[in-house]
Structure formats: C-alpha cells, structure tokens
Backbone bond lengths (Angstrom), bond angles and torsions (degrees), N, CA, C in turn:
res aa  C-N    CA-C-N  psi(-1)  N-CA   C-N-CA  omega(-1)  CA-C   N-CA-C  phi
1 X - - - 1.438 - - 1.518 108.08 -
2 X 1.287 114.50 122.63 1.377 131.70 175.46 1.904 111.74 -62.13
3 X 1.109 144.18 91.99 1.236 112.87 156.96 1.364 133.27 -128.45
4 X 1.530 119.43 135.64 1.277 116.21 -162.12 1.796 113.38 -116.78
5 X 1.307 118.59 122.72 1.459 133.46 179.81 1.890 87.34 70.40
6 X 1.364 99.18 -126.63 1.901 93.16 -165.15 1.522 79.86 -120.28
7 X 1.274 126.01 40.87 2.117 102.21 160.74 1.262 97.33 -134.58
8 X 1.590 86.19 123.07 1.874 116.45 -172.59 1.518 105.85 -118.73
9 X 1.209 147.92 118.63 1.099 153.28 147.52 1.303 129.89 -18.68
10 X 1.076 143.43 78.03 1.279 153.08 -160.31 1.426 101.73 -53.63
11 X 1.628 151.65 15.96 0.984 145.13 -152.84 1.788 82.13 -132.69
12 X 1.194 118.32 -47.46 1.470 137.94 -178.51 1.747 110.95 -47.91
13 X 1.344 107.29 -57.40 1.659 127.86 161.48 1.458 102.10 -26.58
14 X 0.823 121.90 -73.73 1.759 137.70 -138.59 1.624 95.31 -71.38
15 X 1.839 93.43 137.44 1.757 92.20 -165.68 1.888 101.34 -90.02
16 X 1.660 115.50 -18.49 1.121 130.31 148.93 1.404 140.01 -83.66
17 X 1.205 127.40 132.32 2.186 128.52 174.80 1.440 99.43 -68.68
18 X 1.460 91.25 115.36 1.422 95.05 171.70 1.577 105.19 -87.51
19 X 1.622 103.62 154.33 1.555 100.48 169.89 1.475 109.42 -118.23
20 X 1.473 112.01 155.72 1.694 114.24 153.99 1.148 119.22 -31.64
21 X 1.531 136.03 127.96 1.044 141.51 165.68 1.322 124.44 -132.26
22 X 1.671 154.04 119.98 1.136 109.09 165.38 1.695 103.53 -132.81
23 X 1.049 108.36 139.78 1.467 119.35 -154.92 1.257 106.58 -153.41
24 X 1.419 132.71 145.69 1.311 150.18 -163.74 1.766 110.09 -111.86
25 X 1.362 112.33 109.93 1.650 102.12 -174.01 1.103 101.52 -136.74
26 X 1.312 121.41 -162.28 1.484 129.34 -178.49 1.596 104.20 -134.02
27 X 1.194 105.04 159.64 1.642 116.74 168.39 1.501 101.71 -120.08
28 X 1.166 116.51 128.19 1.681 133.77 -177.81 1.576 103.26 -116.89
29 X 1.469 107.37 110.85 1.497 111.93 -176.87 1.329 112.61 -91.68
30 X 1.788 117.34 -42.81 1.022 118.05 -149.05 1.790 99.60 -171.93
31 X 1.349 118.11 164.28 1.401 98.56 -161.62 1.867 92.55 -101.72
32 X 1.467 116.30 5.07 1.324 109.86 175.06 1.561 103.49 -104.47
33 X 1.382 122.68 20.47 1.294 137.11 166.35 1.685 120.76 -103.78
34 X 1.011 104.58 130.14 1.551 89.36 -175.57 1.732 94.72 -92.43
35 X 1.206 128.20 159.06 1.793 151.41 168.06 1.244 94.58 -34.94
36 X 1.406 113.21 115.56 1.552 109.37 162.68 1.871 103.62 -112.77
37 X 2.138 95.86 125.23 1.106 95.29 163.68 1.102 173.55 -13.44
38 X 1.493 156.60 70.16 1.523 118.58 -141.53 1.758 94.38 -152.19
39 X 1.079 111.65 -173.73 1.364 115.83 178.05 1.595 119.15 -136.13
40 X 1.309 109.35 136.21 1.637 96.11 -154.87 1.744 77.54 -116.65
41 X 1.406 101.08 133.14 1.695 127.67 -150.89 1.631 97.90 -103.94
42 X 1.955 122.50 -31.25 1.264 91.32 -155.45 2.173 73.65 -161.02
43 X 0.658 127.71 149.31 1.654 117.27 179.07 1.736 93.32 -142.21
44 X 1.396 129.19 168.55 1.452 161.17 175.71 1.543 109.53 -136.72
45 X 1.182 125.90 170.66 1.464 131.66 170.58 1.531 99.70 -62.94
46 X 1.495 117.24 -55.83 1.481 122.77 -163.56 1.743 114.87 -91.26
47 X 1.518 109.42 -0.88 1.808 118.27 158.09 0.892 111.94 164.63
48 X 2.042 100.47 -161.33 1.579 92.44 -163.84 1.796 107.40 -134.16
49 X 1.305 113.26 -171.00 1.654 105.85 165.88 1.637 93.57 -121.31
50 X 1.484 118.65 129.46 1.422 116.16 -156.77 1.971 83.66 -140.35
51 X 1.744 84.46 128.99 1.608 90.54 173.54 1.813 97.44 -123.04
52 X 1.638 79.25 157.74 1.860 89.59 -174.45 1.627 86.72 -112.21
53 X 1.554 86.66 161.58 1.546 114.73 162.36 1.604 117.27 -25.89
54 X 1.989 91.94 -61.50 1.308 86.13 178.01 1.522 94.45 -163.49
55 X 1.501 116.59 176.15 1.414 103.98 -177.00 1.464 123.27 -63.79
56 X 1.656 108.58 140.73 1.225 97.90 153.79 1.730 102.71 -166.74
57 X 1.008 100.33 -175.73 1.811 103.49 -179.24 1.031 100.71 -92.35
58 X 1.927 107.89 147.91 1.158 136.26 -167.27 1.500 114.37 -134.06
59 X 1.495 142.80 138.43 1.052 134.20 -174.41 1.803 95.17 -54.33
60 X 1.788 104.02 -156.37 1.439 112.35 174.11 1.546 92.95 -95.35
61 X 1.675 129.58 -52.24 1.365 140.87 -165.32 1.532 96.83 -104.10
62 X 1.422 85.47 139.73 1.506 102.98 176.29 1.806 112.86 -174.01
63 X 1.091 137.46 174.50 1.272 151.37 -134.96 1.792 101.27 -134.04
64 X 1.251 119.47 106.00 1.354 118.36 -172.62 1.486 85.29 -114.31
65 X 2.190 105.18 115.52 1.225 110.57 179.42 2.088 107.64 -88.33
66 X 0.730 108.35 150.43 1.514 115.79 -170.62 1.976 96.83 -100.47
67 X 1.552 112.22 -37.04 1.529 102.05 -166.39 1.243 81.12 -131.95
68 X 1.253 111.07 173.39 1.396 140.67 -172.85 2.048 111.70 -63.38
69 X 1.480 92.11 -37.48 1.370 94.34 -167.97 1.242 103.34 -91.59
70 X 1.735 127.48 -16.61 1.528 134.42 -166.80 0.777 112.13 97.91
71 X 1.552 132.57 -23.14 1.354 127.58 170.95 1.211 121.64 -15.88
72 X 1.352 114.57 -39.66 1.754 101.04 -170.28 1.840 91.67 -135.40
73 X 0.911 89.81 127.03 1.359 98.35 175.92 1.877 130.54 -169.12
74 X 1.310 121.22 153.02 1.536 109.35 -166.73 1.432 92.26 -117.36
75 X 1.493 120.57 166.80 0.890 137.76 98.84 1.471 164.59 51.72
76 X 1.325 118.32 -1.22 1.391 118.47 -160.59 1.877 140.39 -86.78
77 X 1.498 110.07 147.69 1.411 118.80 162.77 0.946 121.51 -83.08
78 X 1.569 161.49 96.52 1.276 134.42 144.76 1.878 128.19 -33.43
79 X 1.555 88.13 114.47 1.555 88.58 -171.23 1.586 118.64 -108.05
80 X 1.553 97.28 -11.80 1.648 121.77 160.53 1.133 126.59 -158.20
81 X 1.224 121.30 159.88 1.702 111.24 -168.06 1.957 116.01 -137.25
82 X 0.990 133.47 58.54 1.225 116.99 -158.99 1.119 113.11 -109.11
83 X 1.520 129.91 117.87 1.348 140.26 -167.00 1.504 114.36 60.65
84 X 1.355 111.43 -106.95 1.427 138.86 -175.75 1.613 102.82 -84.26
85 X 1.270 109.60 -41.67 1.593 118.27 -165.50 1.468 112.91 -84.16
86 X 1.457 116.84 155.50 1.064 119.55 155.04 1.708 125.63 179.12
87 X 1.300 109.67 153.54 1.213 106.40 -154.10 1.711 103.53 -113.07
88 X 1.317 89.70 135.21 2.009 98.90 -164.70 1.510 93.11 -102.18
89 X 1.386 106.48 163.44 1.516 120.02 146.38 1.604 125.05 -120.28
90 X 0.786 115.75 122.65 1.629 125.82 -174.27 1.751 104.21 -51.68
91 X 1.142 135.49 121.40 1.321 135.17 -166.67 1.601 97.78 -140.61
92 X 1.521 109.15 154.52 1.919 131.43 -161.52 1.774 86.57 -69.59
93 X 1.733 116.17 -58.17 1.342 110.30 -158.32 1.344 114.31 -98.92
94 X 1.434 106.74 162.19 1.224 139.76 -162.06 1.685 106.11 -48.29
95 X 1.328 127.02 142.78 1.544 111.61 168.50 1.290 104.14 -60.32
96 X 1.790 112.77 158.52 1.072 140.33 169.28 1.424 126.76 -123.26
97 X 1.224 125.16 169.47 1.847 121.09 -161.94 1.543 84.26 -104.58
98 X 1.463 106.11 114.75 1.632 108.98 -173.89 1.617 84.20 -139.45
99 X 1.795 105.92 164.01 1.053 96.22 155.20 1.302 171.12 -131.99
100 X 1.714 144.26 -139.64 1.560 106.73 -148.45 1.573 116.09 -86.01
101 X 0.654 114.23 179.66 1.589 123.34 -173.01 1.579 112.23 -113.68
C-alpha cells in the first residue's frame, strides 16, 4: 500500500475486493419492524456499502435480507453511517437490540 502525507484510498484499506453490485434487499431489524428497503451498491466476502431509500436510523445489528423470503441472508455490523449510506460488515452472530445510530 502506497501512502502519501494522510490521503489513503479507501479502496486500499479493505482486507477484501469489493465488486459492483446493484441489488435490491431489505434490512430486518426486528419482528415489530417491518423490512426497510435499500440497495446494496457494492458487496466483498466480509460486507457491503448499503444505501436506503432514504435517511434514517438504524440499530448497530441487524439482518441484511438478500431474497424476499430471507432465505438468504447475513448478518450485520454497522461500521459507518452517513446520511442515506452505509457501510456493514458481515458478522458470525445473530443481530442484537443495540443502540440507534
């Protein structure tokens, strides 16, 4: 990794290649929550960059559904959050009631 004075490439960071993605999923917080929309823009083995509809707060853990039914789905950390955007990490355990961001 190249770095010069303090501007580092945020593409450089990442211990996974993220690829283009664009795909329509849901985030499942809670079962008194209904699926909120979002679109996951760019994914890695170890996460993703996931934009919502529109802003709003999100626990830290939560459930990024991949299909409609949940069938496939991970896992998530919130590891940044800015506006609309935000960038997850795919994690082993279950979401938890943490709080909002």
């Amino acid at each position: 990794m190249v770095v010069v004075g303090k501007f580092r490439n945020r593409a450089e960071l990442r211990k996974h290649a993220r690829r283009q993605f664009q795909y329509t999923a849901r985030i499942f917080v809670d079962k008194e929550t209904s699926p909120i929309k979002c679109t996951i823009v760019d994914v890695s083995a170890s996460g993703a960059h996931v934009v919502l509809q529109k802003e709003q707060d999100l626990p830290d853990h939560f459930s990024l559904m991949f299909t409609e039914s949940g069938s496939m789905r991970r896992n998530c950390r919130v590891v940044w959050h800015t506006g609309p955007n935000l960038g997850v990490a795919f994690v082993s355990k279950p979401p938890q009631q943490s709080s909002v961001k």
